[in-house]
N, C-alpha and C positions, 0 to 999 in steps of 0.2 A: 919848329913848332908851327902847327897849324893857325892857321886865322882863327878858328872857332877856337881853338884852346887858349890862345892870346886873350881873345874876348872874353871867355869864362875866370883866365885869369884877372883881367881887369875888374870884372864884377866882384869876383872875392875878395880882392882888395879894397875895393870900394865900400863892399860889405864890412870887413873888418875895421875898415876906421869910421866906421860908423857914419858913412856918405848919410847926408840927409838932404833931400830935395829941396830945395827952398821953396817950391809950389806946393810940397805935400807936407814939408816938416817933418818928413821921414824918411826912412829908408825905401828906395821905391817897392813894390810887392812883387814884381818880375825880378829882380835883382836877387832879392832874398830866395825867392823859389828856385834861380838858376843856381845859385851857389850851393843849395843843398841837396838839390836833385845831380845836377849834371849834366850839361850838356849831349853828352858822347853816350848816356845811360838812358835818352829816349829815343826808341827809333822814329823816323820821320813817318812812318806810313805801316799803318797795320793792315795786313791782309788777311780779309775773311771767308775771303773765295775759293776753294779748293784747287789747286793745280788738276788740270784737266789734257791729254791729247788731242790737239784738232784735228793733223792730217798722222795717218798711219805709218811707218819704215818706209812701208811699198808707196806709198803714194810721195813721199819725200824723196825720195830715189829717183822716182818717174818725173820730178821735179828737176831734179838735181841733172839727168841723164837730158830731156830734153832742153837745157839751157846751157850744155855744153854743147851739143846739136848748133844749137844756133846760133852759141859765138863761130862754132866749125864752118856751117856751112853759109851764115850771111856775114858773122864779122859785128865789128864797129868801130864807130867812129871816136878818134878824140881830137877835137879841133883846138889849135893853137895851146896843144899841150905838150909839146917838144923832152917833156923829161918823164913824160910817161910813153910818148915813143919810143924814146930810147930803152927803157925798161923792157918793153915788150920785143924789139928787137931784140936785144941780149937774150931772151927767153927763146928765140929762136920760132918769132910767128912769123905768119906769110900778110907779109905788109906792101899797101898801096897808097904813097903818099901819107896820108892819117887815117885811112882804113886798114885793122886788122882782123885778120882772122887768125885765130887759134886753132894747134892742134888737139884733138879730141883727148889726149893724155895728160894733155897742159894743166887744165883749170883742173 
């Protein structure tokens, strides 16, 4: 059971035995609103914005193609990170102390 469902159950219950505030003399007005709406039954964020493309296949590609370029031909570094060296070892790159570089088929 989720936290959030936990909590929604706690307010129900609270709700049904008739919790009453002792600062309001009532049932609080959040409590009663969560217990009849729902938690899980509102989304957190409405979107009114249309989904839009910013860069095109081709330009994604040309993206995607020169960043494997330049793991190939400059490499990088990972310092004092000994189990992602090993990672990339096992992948079979051409490694120098904690610089690597990858092959172009790799990424």
């Amino acid at each position: 059971m989720s936290t959030s469902q936990v909590i929604l159950s706690l307010f129900l219950t609270i709700a049904n035995r008739r919790f009453v505030c002792p600062s309001l003399g009532r049932v609080p007005v959040g409590v009663a609103r969560r217990a009849r709406l729902g938690a899980a039954k509102q989304p957190y964020i409405r979107r009114n914005i249309p989904s839009f493309e910013i860069l095109s296949e081709e330009a994604l590609t040309i993206i995607e193609h020169n960043a494997k370029s330049v793991l190939n031909e400059i490499g990088i570094t990972f310092r004092r990170d000994p189990i992602t060296l090993e990672l990339w070892r096992n992948a079979v790159a051409e490694m120098h102390r904690e610089w690597v570089r990858t092959p172009l088929g790799l990424c």
